[in-house]
N, C-alpha and C positions, 0 to 999 in steps of 0.2 A: 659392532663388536666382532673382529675379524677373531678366528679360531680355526684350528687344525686338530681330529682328534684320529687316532690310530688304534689298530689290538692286534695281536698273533699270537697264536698258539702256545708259543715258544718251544723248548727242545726236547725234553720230554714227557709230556701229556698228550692224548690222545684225537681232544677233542678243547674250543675253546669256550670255558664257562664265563666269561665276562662277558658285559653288555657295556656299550656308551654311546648316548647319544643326546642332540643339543632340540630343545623346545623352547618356543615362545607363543606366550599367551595375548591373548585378546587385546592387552593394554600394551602390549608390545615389549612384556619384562621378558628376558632371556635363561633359561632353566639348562645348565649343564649336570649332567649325570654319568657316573660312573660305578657301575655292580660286579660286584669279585662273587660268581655263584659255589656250593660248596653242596656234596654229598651225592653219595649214588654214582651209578654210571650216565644218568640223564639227568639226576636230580637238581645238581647244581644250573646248569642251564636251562633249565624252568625258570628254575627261583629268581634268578637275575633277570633274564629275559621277561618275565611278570615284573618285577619289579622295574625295569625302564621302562615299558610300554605302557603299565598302568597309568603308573605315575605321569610319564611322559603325556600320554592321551588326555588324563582329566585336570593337567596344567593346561594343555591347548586350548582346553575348552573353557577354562576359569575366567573372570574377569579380576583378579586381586590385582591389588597393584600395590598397597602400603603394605610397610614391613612388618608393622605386626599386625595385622590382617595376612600375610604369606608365612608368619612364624606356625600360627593359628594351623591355617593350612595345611603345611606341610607335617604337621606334626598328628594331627589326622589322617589322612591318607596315609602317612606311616603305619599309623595304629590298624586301618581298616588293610590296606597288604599285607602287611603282618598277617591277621586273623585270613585274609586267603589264601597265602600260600601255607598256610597250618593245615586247613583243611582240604585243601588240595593235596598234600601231603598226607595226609589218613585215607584219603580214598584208594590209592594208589601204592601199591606195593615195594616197584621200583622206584617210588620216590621221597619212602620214607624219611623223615629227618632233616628234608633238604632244606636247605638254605641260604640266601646269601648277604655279603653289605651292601652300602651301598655310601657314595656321597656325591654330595650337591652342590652346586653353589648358583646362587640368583644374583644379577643386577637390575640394584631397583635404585636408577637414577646416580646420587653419588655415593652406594651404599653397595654392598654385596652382606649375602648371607650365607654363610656354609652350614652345611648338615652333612650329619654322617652316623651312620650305625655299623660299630663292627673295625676294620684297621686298614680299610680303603682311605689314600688321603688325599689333602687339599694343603697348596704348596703357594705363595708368593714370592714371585723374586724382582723385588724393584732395589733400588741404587746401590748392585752388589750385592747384592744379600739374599737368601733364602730362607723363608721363615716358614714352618710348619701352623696351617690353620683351623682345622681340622685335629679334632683329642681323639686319640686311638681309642676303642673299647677292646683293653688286650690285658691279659691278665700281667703282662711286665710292668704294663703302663700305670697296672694299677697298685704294683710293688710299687711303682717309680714315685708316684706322687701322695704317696704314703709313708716315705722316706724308708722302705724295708732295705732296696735294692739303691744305689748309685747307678748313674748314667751310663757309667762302662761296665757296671754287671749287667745292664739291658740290652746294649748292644747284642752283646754273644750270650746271652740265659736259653739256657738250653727248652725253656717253653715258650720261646719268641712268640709260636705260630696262632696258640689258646688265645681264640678272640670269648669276649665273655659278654659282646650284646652281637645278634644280626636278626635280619627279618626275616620270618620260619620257622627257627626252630623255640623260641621260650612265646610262652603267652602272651608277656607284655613286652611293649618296646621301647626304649628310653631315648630317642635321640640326642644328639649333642646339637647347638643350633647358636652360632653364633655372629653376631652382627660386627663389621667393619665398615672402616671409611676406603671408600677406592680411591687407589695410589693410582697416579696418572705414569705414562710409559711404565706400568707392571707387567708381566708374563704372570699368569696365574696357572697352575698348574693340576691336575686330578688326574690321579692314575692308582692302579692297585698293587697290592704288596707281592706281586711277581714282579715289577719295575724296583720298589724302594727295601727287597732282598737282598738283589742282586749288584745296584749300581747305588754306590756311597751321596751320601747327601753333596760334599764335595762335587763330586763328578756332575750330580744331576743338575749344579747352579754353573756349573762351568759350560756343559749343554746350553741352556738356557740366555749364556749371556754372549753365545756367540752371533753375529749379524746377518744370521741366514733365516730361512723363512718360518714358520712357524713348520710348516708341515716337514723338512727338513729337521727339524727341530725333533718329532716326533719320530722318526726314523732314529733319528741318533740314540735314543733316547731307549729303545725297541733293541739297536742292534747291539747296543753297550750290554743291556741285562741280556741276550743270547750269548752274549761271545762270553760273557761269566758265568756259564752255563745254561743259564732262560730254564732252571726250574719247574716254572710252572708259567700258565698265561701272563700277556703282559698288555698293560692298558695304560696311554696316556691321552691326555684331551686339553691342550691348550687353548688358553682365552689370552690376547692382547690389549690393553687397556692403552692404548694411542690412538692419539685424537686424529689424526688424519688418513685414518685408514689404509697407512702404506704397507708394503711387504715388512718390512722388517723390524 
């Protein structure tokens, strides 16, 4: 499973609260993760930073290997980082409140699973197409699918930013978690909403379905949401689903 994953600060923020980074456990299943951290002047980069390494760390050491045995899983360790970045966050003053999202995705043979808490997201782009896999936890999203708001009052609703699940800040944690068939030559995509702000879903499949390298890929991907001002941090983390492990 070749993959390229990238973050920058972007343009004006001080410091970067995103984590991402790729794990594989014991059976050889591959764990990509991506965390948008939020609060404080340190707080938010705790919360993220716990949140990949935990997680990251006691997938290394797992042996699961069936899907739902990994559903199980992960859906635990959610609940248990949760309850420690709560309390780690009451001990500490500067880190009241903090918290961040986060999402996942695993390949488990001809199967992937995404998870996600919060409106970090998870992207497929196979034969032309980009398709959103990963359900935002954002209070538009929850206009949207409630028929309050139409698609084009989400775009521009002036509460885009109100995510209304992350791991942190509420007692319990509800992931979203859901199972697909892996598409063969797909680009699978995760990155955080300082990337899908700034650069239109258009732009980010046109990226994507250009014939250069994955890591290239990530770069363009980075310097589009800066040159549209880069807001806030930006995180993208490609996976390739082609069987012959070439560049492109």
């Amino acid at each position: 499973m070749e993959y390229a994953l990238l973050t920058d600060v972007g343009k004006l923020r001080e410091n970067n609260q995103d984590y991402v980074n790729v794990f594989k456990n014991k059976k050889g299943i591959v764990f990509g993760i991506v965390a948008d951290g939020m609060g404080g002047h340190r707080g938010g980069d705790v919360a993220s930073d716990m949140a990949v390494s935990h997680l990251g760390h006691n997938f290394e050491e797992s042996e699961v290997e069936e899907i739902s045995e990994l559903r199980e899983w992960i859906i635990r360790e959610l609940s248990k980082e949760n309850d420690r970045i709560v309390s780690v966050s009451n001990q500490f003053d500067d880190l009241n409140g903090m918290g961040t999202t986060m999402v996942g995705v695993f390949f488990v043979g001809s199967k992937m699973m995404v998870v996600n808490v919060g409106d970090s997201r998870c992207y497929i782009y196979a034969n032309d197409e980009l398709k959103q896999l990963s359900v935002d936890h954002s209070l538009v999203h929850e206009l949207l699918e409630t028929g309050q708001i139409s698609p084009e009052e989400a775009e521009n609703h002036p509460q885009k930013n109100i995510i209304t699940q992350t791991l942190g800040v509420s007692q319990t944690v509800q992931p979203r978690v859901k199972n697909f068939d892996l598409i063969n030559n797909a680009i699978i995509l995760l990155c955080t909403d300082g990337l899908t702000n700034m650069v239109p879903e258009n732009e980010i499949k046109e990226i994507l379905s250009k014939k250069i390298s994955l890591e290239t890929k990530c770069h363009l991907l980075i310097d589009k949401a800066n040159a549209a001002g880069g807001r806030d941090n930006i995180t993208a983390l490609l996976f390739s689903t082609k069987d012959n492990g070439g560049n492109h």
